[in-house]
C-alpha positions as MATLAB code, in Angstrom:
seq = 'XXXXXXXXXXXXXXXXXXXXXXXXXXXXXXXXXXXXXXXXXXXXXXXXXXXXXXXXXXXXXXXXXXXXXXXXXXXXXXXXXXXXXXXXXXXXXXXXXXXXXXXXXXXXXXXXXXXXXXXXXXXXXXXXXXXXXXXXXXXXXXXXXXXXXXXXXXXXXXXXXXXXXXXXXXXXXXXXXXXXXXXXXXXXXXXXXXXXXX';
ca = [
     181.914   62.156   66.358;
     180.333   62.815   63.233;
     182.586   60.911   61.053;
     182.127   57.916   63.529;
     178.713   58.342   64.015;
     178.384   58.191   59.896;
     180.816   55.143   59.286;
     179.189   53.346   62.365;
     175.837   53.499   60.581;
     176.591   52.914   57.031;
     177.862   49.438   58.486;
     174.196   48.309   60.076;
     172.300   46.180   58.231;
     168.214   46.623   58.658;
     166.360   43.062   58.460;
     162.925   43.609   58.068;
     160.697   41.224   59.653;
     162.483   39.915   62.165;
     162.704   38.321   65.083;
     158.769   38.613   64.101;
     156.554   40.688   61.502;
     156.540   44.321   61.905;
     160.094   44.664   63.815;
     162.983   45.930   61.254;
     165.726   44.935   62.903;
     169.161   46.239   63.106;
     172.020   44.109   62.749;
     175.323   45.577   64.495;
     177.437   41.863   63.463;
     178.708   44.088   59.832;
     179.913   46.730   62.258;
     182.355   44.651   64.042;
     183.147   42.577   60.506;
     184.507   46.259   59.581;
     187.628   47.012   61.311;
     187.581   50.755   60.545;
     183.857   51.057   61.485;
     184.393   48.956   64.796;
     187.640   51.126   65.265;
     185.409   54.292   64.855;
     183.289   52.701   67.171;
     185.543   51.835   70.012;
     186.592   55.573   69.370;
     183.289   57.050   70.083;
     182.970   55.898   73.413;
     186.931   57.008   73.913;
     186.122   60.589   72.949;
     183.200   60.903   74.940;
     184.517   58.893   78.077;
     187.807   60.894   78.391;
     186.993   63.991   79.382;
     184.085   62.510   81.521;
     183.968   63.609   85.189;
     182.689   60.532   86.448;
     185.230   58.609   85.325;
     188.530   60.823   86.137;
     190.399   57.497   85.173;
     189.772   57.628   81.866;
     191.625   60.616   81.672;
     195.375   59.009   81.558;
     193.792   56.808   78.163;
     197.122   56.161   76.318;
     199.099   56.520   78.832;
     201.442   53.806   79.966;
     199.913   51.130   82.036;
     201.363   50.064   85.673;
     201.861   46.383   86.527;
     202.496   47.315   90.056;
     200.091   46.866   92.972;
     197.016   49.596   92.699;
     193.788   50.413   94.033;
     190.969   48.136   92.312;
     188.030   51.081   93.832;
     189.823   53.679   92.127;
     189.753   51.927   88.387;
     186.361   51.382   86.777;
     184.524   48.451   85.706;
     182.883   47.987   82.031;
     179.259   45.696   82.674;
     178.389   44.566   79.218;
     174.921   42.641   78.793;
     174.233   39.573   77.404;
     175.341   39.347   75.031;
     176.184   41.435   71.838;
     176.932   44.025   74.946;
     179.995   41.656   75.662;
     181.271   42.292   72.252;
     181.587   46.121   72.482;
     181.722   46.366   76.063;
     184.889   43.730   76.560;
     186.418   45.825   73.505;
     186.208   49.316   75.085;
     187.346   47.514   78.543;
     190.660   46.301   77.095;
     191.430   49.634   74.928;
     191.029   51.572   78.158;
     192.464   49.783   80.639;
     189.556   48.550   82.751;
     188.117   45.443   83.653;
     184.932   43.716   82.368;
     182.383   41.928   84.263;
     179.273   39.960   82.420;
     175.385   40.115   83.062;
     174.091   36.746   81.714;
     170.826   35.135   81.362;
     169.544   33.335   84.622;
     171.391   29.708   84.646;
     174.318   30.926   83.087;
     176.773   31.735   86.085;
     178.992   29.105   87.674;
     179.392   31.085   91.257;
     177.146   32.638   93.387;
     175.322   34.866   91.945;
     172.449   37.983   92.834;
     169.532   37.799   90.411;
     166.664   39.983   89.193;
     163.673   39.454   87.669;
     161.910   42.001   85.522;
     158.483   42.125   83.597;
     158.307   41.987   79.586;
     155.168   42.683   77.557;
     154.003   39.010   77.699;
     155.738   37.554   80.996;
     158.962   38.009   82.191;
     163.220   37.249   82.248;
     165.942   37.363   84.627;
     169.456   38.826   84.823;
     172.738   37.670   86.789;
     175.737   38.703   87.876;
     178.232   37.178   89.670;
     177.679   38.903   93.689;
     181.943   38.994   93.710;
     181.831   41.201   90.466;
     182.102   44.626   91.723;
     183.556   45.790   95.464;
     181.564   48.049   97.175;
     181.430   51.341   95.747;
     183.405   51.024   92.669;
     182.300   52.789   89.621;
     180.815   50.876   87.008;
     179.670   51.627   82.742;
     177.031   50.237   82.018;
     177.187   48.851   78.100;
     175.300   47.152   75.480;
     174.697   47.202   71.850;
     171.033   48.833   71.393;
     168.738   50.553   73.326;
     164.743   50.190   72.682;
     162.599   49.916   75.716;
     164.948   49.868   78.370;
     163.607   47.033   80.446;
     166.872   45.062   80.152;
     169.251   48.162   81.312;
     167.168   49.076   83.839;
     167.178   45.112   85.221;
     171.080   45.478   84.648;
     170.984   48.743   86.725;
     169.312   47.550   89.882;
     171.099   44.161   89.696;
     174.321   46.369   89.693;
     173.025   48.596   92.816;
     172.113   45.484   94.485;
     176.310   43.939   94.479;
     177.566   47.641   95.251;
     178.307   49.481   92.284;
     177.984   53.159   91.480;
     176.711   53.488   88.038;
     178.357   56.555   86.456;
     176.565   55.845   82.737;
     174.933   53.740   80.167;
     176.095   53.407   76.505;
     175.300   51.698   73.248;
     175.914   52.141   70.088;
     172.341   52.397   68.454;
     169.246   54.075   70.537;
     165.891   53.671   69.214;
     164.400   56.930   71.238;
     160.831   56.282   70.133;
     160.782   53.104   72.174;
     161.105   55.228   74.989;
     164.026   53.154   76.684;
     166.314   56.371   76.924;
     163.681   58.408   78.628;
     162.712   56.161   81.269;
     166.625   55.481   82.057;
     167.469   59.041   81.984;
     164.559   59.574   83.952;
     165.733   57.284   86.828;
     169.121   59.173   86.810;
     171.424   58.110   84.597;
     173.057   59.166   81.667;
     172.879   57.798   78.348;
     175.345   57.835   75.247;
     174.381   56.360   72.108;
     176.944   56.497   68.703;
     173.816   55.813   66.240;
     169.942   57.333   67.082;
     167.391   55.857   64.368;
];
């Protein structure tokens, strides 16, 4: 994990500055440019994931894949946010074997969707999923590219409980701890795995 964790960050790029003064920003886009560093990436979560007891699944990872007829509640679901969580999350989907469902911005969605609205520091936005995304019960990870305050995975998280699903994790690949996001998400009962902690 180490090794991962090391090659992972070596690959982010900090922009200072930006997306307004006094926010250094960290750009994942060099990490999946890199195909070694997105590999080590994709390997992370594999490591960690495989031996998880939430997801017993993930256990056969390598193993041959059926194409007959098989029980969608038993097989987990990858979530990834909008939208640099569809990058990693739609990557770690296909190497294991899973599915992938999006959460978009409000207005994005052709079908019916269930919506929530949550409160930012100056007003507020909305996340949507498609209501036929998940079947009752079914276990879903949670996934996006950074953590900071949380507000967006926590929207994701009730949005998810609202269609059904029973969230075994959350993980990223860079947490920002300071911002606090990890603590309140942890703090509302789920676990979270991060590759890179600034």
């Amino acid at each position: 994990m180490s090794n991962a964790s090391d090659l992972v960050r070596s690959k982010i790029r900090e922009i200072p500055d930006f997306p307004k003064p006094g926010i250094l920003f960290r750009d994942i886009t060099p990490v999946w440019k890199d195909r070694l560093a997105f590999e080590a990436c994709l390997q992370a979560f594999i490591d960690h994931y495989s031996h998880y007891s939430k997801m017993p699944w993930l256990s056969s990872l390598g193993a041959p894949r059926s194409s007959g007829a098989h029980d969608s509640k038993k097989h987990g679901l990858i979530a990834g946010i909008e939208s640099r969580g569809f990058v990693i999350g739609s990557a770690f989907a296909a190497r294991s074997g899973m599915g992938f469902v999006p959460i978009r911005k409000k207005g994005k969605l052709p079908a019916e969707v269930e919506s929530h609205e949550y409160q930012l520091e100056y007003g507020s936005d909305c996340v949507e999923i498609h209501r036929d995304s998940v079947e009752p019960g079914q276990r879903v990870l949670l996934m996006d590219d950074l953590l900071a305050t949380g507000g967006t995975m926590l929207a994701s998280i009730e949005l998810l409980k609202r269609i059904g699903a029973h969230i075994v994790g959350c993980a990223v690949v860079i947490d920002l701890p300071a911002l606090g996001g990890r603590k309140k998400i942890e703090g509302a009962g789920y676990e979270v795995f991060s590759i890179v902690d600034y």
